[in-house]
N, C-alpha and C positions, 0 to 999 in steps of 0.2 A: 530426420526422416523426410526424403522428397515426397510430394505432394501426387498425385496423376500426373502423367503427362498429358500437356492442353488446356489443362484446368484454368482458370484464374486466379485460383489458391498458389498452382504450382507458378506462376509468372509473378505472383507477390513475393514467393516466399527467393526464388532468383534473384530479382531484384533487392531483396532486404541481401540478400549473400554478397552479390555483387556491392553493392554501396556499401558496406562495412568493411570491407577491403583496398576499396579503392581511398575511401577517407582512411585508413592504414595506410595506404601508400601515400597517400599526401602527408600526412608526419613524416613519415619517411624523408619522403625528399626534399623536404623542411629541414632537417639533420645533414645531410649532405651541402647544401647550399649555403648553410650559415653557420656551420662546425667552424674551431677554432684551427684546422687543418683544411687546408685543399684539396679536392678530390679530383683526380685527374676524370673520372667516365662520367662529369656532370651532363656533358651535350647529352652521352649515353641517357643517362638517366632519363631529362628531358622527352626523347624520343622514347621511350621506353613508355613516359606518363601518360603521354598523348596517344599512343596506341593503345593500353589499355583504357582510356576514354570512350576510342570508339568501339575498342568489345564491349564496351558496356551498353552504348546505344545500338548494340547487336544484339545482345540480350536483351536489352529492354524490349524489342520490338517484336523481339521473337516470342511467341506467347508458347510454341512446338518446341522450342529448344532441347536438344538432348542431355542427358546427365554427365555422360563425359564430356561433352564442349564447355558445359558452364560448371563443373570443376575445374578442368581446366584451366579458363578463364579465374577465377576466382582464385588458383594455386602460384596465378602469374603472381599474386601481389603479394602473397606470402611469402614465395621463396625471394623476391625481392628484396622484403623488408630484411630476413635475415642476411644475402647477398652485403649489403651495404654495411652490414657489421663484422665482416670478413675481412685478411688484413692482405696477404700477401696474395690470392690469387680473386680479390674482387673483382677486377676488369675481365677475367678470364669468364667468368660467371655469369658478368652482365653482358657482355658479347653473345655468350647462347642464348640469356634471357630475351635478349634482342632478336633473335631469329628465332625463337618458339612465338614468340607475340607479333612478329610478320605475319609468322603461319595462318597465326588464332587470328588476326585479323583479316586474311583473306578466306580460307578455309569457313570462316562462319559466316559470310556472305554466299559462298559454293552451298553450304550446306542449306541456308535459308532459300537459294533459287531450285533448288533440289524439292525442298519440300513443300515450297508453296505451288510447284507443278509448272512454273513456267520455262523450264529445263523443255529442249526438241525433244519429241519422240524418236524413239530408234528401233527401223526393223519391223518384224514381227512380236505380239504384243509377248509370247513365249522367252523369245530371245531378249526381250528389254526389262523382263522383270529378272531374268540370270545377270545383266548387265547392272541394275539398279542394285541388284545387292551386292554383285560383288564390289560398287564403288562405297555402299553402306559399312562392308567387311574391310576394306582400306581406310576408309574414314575412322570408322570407331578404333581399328590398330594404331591411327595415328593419336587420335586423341588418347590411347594409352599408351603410347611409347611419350608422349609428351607429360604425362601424369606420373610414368616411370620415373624419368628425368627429374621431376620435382618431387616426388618422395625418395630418392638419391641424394638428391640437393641438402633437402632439409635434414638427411640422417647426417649428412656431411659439415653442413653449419649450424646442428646443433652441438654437435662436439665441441670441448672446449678448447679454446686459441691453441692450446700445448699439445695437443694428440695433430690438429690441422698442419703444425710446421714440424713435426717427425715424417719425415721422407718428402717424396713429390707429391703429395695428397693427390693431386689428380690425374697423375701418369698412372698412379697404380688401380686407382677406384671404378677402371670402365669407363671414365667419361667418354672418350674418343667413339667406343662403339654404342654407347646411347646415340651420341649425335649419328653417328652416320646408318644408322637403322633408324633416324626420324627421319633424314632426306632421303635414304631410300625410299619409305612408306610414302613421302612429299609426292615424290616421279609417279609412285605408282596409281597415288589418291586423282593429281592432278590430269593422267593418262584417261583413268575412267570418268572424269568431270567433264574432259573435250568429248570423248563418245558419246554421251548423255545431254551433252548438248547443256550444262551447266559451269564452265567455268567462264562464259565470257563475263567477266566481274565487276571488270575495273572498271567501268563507268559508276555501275552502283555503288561502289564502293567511295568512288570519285563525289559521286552523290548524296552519299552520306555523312561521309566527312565537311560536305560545303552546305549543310542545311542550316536552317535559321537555328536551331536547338542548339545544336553543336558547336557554332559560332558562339551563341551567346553564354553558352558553356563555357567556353575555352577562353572569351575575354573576359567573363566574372575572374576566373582564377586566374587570371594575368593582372586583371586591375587589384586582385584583394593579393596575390603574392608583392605587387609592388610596394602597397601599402605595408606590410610585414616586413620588407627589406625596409621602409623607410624607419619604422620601429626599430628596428634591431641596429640601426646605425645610429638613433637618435639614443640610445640607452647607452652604446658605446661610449663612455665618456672618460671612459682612457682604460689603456692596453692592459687590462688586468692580470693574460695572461704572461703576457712578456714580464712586466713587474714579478707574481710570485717565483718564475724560473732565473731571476735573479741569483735566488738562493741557494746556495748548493746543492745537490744529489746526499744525502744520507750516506754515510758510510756502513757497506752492511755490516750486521750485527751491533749497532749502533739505534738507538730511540725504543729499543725493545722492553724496559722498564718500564717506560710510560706507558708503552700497548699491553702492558702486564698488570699494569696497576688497578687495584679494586676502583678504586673513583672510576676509571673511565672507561674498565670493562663494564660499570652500572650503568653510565650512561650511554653506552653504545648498546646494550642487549637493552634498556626497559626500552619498555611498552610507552608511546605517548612523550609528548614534548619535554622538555630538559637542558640545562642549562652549565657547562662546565666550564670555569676559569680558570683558566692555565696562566701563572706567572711564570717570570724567569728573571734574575739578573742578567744586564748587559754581555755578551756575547757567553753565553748560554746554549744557545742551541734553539734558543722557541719558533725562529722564522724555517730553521731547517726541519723543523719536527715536523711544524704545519704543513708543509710542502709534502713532507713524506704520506701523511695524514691525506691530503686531497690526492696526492698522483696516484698511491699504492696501495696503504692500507684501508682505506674505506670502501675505494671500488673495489676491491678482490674480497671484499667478506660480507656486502650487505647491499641488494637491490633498492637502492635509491637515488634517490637525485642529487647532487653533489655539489655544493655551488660554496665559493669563495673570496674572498677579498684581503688584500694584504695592504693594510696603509703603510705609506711612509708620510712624513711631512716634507720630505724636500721638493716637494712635486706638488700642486696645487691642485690637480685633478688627483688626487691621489690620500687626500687627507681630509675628507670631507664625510661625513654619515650619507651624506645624499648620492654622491658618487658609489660607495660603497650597495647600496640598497638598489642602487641603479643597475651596476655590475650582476650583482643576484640574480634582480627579476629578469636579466637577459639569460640566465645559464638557466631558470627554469624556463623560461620560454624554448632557449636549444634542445633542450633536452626531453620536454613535454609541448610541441608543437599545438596539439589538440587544444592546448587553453590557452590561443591568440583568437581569440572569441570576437565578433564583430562588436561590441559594446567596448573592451578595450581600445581595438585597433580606432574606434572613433574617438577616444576619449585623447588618445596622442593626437589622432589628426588635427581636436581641437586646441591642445594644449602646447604644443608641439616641445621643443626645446624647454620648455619654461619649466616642463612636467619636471623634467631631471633634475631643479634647482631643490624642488620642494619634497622636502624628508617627509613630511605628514602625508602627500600625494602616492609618493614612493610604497611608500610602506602601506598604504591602505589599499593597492593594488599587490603589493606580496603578500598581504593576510588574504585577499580574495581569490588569489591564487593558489596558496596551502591548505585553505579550506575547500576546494575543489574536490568533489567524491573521486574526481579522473587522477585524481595527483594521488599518487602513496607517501614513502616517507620522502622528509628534505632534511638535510643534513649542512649546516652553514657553517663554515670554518673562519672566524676573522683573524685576523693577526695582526702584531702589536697595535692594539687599542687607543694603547699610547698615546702613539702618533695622529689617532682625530684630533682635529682640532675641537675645544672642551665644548663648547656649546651643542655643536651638534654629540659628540660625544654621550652626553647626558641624555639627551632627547633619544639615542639610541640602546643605551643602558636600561632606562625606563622600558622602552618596548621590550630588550631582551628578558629583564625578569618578569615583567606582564605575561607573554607570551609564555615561557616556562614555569607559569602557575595556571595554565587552563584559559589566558585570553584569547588563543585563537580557535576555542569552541574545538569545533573536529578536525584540526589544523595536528599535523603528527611533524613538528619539525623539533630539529635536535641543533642547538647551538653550540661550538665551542670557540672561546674566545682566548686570545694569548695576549700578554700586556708584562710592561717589568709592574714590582708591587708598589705601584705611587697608592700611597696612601691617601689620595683622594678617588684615586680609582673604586680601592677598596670598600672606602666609604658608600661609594655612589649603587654598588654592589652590595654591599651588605642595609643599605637603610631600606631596600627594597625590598629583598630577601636576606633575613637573617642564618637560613640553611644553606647558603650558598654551596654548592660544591666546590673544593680550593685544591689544586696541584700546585706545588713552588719545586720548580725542575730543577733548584739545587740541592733536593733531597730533603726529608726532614725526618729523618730519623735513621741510625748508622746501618743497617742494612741497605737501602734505602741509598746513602751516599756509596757504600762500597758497591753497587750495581753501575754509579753513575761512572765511579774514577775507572772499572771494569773498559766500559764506553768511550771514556775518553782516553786508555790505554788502545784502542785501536783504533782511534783517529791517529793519535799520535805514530802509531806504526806503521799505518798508510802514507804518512805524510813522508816519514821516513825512507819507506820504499820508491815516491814520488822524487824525493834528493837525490836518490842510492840510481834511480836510471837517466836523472838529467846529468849530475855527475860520475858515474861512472865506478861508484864505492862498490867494494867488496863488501860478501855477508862481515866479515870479521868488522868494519868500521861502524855497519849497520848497527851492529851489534854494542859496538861502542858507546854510539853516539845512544842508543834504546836505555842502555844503563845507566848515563847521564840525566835523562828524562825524565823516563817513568817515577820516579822516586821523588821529583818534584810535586809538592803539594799545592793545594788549593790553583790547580789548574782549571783551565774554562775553554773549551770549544776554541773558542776566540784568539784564548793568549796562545795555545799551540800556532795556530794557522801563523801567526805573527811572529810567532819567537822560530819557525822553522823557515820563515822569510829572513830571519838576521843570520842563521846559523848556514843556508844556502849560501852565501854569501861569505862564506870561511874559508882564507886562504890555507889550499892542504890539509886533507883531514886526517892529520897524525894524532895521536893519544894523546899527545902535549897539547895540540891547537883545539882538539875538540876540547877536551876540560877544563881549558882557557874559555872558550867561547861559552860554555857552559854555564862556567862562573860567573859569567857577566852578563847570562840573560836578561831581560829586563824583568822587574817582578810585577809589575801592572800591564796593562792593556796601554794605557796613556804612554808610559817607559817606552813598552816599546813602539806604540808610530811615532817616540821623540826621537828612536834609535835610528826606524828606517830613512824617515825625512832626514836627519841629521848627515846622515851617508850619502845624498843625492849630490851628485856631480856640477849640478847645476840647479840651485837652492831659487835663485830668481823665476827662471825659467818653468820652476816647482811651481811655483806662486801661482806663477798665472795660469799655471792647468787647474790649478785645486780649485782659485779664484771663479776661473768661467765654469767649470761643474757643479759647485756650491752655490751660483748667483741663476746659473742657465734655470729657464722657465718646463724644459721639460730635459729627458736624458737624450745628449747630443750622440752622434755618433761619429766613428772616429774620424768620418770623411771630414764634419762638420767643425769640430777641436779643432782639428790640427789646421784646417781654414783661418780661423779664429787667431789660433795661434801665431801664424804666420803672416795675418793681419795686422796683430799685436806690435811685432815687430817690425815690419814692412812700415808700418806707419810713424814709431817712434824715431825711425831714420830716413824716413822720405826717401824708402827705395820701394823698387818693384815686388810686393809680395809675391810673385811668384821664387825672388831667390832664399824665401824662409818655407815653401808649400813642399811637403814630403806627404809621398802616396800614403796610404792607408797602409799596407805592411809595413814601411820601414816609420810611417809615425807611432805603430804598436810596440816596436820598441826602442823607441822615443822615452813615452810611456813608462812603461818596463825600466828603462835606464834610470829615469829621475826624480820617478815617485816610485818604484818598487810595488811592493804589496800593496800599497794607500791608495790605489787605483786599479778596478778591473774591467774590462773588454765581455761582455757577455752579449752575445748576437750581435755583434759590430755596433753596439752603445756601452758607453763609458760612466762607469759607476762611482762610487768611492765603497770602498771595499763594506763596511759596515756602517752604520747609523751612529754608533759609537764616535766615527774617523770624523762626521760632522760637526758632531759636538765636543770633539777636541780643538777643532780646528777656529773653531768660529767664537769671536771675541764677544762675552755678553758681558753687562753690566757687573756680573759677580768674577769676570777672570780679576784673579790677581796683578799688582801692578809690576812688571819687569824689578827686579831686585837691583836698587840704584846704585850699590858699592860692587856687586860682582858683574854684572852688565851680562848677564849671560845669554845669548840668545835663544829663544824658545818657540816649537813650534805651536806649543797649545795660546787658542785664544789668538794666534797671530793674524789672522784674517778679518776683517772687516765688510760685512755686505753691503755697506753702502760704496766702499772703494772698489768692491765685486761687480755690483750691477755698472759704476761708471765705467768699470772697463769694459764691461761688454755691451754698454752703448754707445761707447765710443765706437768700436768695431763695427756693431751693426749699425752706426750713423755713415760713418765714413766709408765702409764697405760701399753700402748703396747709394750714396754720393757717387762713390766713383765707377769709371768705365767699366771697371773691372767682375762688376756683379753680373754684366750681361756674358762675358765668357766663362766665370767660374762662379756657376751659380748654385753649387753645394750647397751655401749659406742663404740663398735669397729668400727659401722659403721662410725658413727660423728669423731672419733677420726683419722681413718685413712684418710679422705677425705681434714681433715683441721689443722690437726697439723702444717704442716709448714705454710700454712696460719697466723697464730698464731704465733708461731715462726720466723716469718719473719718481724712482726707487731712489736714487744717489740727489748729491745735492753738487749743482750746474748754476754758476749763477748767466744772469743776461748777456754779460759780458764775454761770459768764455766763448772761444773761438768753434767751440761746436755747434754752439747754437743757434746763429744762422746758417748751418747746415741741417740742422734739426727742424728750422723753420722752412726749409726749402720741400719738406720729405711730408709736410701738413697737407699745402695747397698751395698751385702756384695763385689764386685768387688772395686778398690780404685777409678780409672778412670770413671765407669759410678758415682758411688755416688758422683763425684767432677761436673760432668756434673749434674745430678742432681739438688744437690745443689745451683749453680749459675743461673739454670734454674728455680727455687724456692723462688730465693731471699734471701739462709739462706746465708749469708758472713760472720757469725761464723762459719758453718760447712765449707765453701768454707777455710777460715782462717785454720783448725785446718789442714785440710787434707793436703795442703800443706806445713806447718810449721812439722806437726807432722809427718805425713804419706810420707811426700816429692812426694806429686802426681802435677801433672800436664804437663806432657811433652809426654807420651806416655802409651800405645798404641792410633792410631788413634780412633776416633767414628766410629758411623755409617757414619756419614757426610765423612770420611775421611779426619778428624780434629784431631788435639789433640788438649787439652785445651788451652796450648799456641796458637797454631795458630788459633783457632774461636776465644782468648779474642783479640791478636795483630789485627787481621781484621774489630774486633768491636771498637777497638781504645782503651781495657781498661788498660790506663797506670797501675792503683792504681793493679789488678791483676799482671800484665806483670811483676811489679816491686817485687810483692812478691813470683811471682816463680824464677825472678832473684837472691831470695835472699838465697830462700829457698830449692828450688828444681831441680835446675838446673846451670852446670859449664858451663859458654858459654867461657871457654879459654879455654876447653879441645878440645880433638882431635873429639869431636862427635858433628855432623851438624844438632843438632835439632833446632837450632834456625834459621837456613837456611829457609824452607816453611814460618815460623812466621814474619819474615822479609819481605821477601818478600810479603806476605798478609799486612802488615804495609805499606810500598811503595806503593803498589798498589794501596790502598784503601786514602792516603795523608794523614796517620796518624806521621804527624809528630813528637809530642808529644814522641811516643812509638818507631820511627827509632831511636830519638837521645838516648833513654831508650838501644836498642837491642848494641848500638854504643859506648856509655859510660860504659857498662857492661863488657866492652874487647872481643866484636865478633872479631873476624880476619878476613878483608877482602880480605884477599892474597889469592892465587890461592895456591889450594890442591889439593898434586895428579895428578897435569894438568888441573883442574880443575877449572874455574872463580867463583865465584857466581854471578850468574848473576840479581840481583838485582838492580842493576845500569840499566839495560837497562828498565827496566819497569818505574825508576824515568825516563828515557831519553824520551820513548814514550808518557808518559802523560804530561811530558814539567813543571816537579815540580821543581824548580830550589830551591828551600831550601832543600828539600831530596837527589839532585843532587850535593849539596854544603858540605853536612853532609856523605855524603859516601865518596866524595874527598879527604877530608878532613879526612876520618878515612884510608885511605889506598887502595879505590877501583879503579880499574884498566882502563883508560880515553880510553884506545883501546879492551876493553872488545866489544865483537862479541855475537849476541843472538845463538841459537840454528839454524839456517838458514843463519847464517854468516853477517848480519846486522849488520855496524858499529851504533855507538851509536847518530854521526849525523846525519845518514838515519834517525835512530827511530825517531831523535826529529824535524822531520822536519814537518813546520806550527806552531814549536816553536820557535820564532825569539830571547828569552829570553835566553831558554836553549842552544839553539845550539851558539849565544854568550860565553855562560860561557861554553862549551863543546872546541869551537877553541882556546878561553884564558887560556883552562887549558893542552891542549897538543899538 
């Protein structure tokens, strides 16, 4: 209920209207700017914000304002907020919202010069109060043809998506003649403002917009928006959503057992936080359920906030607990703008980047988050669990069944987890919680599997029908090949998709040749990627795709492969890579031609078909050894990643070596970020010829590319520079270190020893091994004294001079370093810098200062 008009009741209670709306519209346009889609009417938007800014410092000042203007005003933000959740005719929307909020911002300037009386008088005083009201009776028309408008709006987007795209929604609904009955009312309002001697505006308006208030309005929420983009970029720590659409689309009528199942219709309808683990054997179905789970089924049945993570481990940003928790708190942040609270946004600003690393950090801002009275329910979907790596793993097992026993207080979230049943998973789940909730999606009991084999009889007929229009089959073959099939048991998601890759691949699909091809399906998952690899045209050429996908630091894209590839080649015969570079279509099927199904294309990045295809592929300690009397060759286990990453350091060494990076620079960015990555991965000795091309890509200075390098992990390029180049003794770094003296402090004998050998005289007259010793002592790097000691340092006094090294063994009371300097020639009445004998220093050492009075 409005208050009087003029009151200060009624100016309080405007202004509380106004500001709850406009911070609604600031969520708002928080969702638009940082959603995981693009919105074309952003600028729209924008301009949009900023004019109802200044209606609000229109209201605010307005202490007379009338009821229809600051409804009005206050309806902009509403029908906005719904506007932007519209799909096909949002920009149609926010176009008129744009010109009702022109209006509302001149119009309520008109209205304020109007009523505070400084509008020209007109006429006789008779004739000017006929005139003043009829511009009162055009005003209040407009401000209800504009209130029309917005209770139209909202009958129209409150509808749900499906009734909005049956027909032209807005050819049919009158929109056309709304508008054009608000610009007529515009003419006719703006006609009577000139007579009245109230529309000259625009200066004040002018004036309003450039006051100090306003200003500093408008640059607060510029500086704190920048600050919330810098958040929401720093949380991005890899593409979570490209990764889970990886996974296939759901076949319909397909995953409807598991949305049936008592287990998880209990934990989708209770009340309060909850915990569900979903296993699955290897190609199963668990990463496509999950996906169906976040895209479909939980936003169509239940108002909450949706947030998810899918680990793989082939990806490093992608297999981590902390990345995962990272991912989260950014989709509650998208989704719940209102809790980017100043207290957070400082807490990044002070932490920056570092915050991401730390799982404990992470998470004690998404409990502060879920327990927000502003937040309703969250709903977290993770998938294959698996694939964390274990340590963080555990740390996040722990929170999850914490949290699903009442630790997040008034925290209402709902976890469901997917993982195959490693029985230490199990474990790590059930020591926590012995009630656990347990789905295993191979069914566990025969009702229960015959829902499944149902499911995966129409996968299998989809796939079918997918052969039937690349080839060109008749129902009758269709027909055929379904009868072949379906009658096969102990099928899985997986082996279909695989075994209709070998049977595509069936010369004539006659009665004979299908049930030939039938016969010979393979009956594992393994069988058949031995089948498809096995049928590649070009087996080598195989190699090295699978090779740079499995070794690559993130998923390459097909511009960047087929670079590589052509690289590959171009280099093993010292010709022009460009006569191996095929464009992006004809390298898709390239692709297609030579690994088959064992590779897929999904948003022009290149995959390997299932997580399965990795761990066939790739040789660990438990593959079997090639069978030495049948010699057979086999694709399981054939790969090696340390012969992975050398190839694709080689490429990214030599790519960027040569000319050619600066015209074909696909690769440069991948190459420059992760080459020694790569390089550091494989084993290169000093010698090989890459290596001084490796050392050229450090620094062209000798000394930083030696820091570099050791700082990189490359101990061939560290190797060569010192043997060949004799670096490591000076100049200082930045740190004011030289290399010797940061390896001696770090304790690394194995360097120490090879600049002893190679780069530096420690018998000559020059005291660089003075500071590195002393850092040795210091730090009780034994090891590396008796190294600086048996190299022939000279202990004796130069020039007058002690080294005073003996006294720091003296102060920390190391009596083996006190024993090994003695013993090389160091001086038992040496004095510090302050004139401190060596038994002052070691005193509260009852050890040393013994073997200090025994020795002089």
């Amino acid at each position: 209920e409005l208050q009087p008009i003029g009151t200060a009741r009624r100016q309080a209670q405007l202004d509380r209207l106004f500001q709850k709306r406009v911070n609604a519209l600031e969520k708002q346009k928080w969702k638009i700017q940082f959603g995981d889609q693009a919105v074309a009417v952003q600028d729209l938007v924008n301009g949009l914000f900023e004019k109802v800014l200044v209606i609000k410092g229109l209201v605010d000042t307005a202490a007379s304002a009338s009821p229809p203007a600051a409804l009005a005003c206050a309806g902009l933000s509403v029908i906005f907020m719904l506007a932007l959740q519209a799909t096909s005719q949002q920009a149609i929307l926010l176009q008129t919202l744009d010109y009702t909020s022109s209006l509302m911002c001149r119009f309520q300037v008109i209205e304020d010069v109007y009523r505070s009386g400084e509008h020209a008088p007109v006429s006789t005083p008779g004739h000017q109060a006929d005139l003043l009201q009829k511009f009162e009776d055009h005003l209040t028309d407009l401000y209800a043809a504009i209130l029309e408008f917005q209770a139209r709006a909202l009958q129209y987007l409150g509808k749900r998506s499906i009734a909005r795209l049956l027909g032209d929604a807005f050819e049919h609904e009158g929109w056309d003649d709304i508008l054009q009955n608000i610009k007529s009312l515009e003419v006719d309002t703006e006609k009577d403002a000139q007579i009245i001697g109230a529309a000259n505006v625009d200066q004040r308006l002018r004036a309003i917009q450039s006051t100090q208030q306003y200003e500093s309005t408008r640059q607060m929420l510029i500086d704190r928006d920048k600050k919330v983009m810098k958040l929401l970029r720093t949380l991005y720590t890899s593409p979570y959503k490209d990764r889970k659409d990886r996974n296939d689309d759901r076949v319909p009528g397909t995953c409807e057992w598991f949305t049936h199942h008592s287990l998880f219709e209990s934990w989708h309808q209770t009340e309060g936080s909850s915990l569900l683990w979903v296993s699955a054997d290897p190609g199963c179905g668990k990463s496509v359920l999950a996906r169906y789970l976040v895209d479909d089924f939980l936003p169509a049945r239940k108002e909450a906030t949706i947030c998810y993570f899918f680990f793989k481990d082939d990806f490093s940003d992608q297999n981590t607990a902390a990345s995962a928790i990272s991912a989260i708190v950014r989709q509650v942040f998208l989704s719940n703008p209102q809790l980017l609270r100043d207290s957070i946004l400082a807490k990044f600003g002070t932490d920056g980047d570092r915050l991401t690393k730390s799982f404990d950090d992470l998470w004690s801002i998404f409990t502060s988050l879920v327990t927000d009275p502003c937040l309703g329910e969250v709903i977290c979907v993770l998938d294959a669990l698996d694939e964390c790596e274990k340590v963080g793993r555990g740390r996040l097992i722990e929170e999850l069944v914490r949290s699903s026993q009442g630790g997040l207080g008034t925290g209402n979230v709902k976890f469901l987890v997917t993982s195959r049943p490693y029985l230490d998973i199990y474990r790590e789940f059930q020591g926590a919680q012995g009630d656990l909730s347990m789905i295993h999606l191979s069914g566990e009991g025969e009702e229960e599997i015959d829902q499944i084999s149902k499911e995966i009889n129409l996968v299998t007929q989809k796939r079918v029908e997918d052969i039937a229009r690349e080839r060109g089959l008749t129902s009758k073959q269709c027909q055929m090949l379904l009868d072949e099939l379906l009658p096969v048991v102990d099928r899985t998601y997986l082996w279909v998709t695989l075994t209709m890759d070998v049977i595509r691949t069936t010369p004539g699909f006659t009665k004979g040749n299908i049930r030939a091809a039938v016969s010979q399906l393979p009956s594992t998952v393994d069988d058949a990627y031995e089948k498809i690899l096995s049928r590649s045209p070009a087996p080598e050429r195989a190699k090295t795709i699978l090779q740079t996908i499995l070794a690559a630091e993130r998923p390459l894209s097909v511009n960047e492969l087929a670079l590589v590839f052509a690289c590959d080649q171009a280099f093993k015969e010292s010709v022009d890579l460009e006569d191996y570079l095929e464009t992006a279509e004809d390298f898709k099927q390239t692709l297609r031609q030579i690994c088959g199904l064992f590779v897929v294309v999904i948003h022009s990045q290149v995959y390997l078909l299932h997580q399965t295809a990795r761990e066939f592929l790739v040789r660990s300690e438990y593959t079997p050894p090639l069978d030495p009397i049948a010699r057979t060759p086999t694709w399981k286990g054939s790969i090696d990643l340390q012969d992975s990453n050398r190839l694709l350091a080689e490429v990214c060494v030599r790519y960027l070596a040569s000319e050619k990076h600066q015209e074909l620079d696909t690769l440069e960015g991948y190459a420059t970020r992760n080459w020694a990555t790569h390089f550091s991965s494989c084993t290169i000795t000093y010698e090989d010829p890459i290596t001084p091309l490796a050392r050229e890509l450090c620094s062209s200075d000798c000394h930083a590319a030696l820091e570099f390098a050791f700082q990189s992990g490359l101990s061939s390029v560290v190797e060569y520079l010192i043997k060949v180049e004799k670096a490591g003794v000076g100049p200082p770094s930045l740190m004011g270190r030289t290399f010797l003296a940061s390896r001696a402090e770090e304790g690394r004998a194995d360097l120490v020893q090879m600049i002893f050998e190679y780069a530096i005289d420690v018998t000559s007259g020059s005291a660089s091994w003075a500071i590195p010793l002393r850092l040795a002592v210091i730090n009780g790097h034994v090891g590396v004294v008796k190294m600086f000691l048996e190299s022939g340092v000279n202990l004796a006094p130069r020039n007058g001079l002690r080294d005073t090294s003996i006294c720091y063994a003296a102060f920390e009371g190391n009596t083996e370093i006190l024993e090994l300097l003695l013993s090389h020639g160091a001086d038992v009445n040496t004095r510090d810098l302050l004139g401190r004998t060596l038994l002052s220093l070691a005193e509260g050492h009852d050890a040393a200062c013994r073997l200090l009075i025994s020795s002089g």
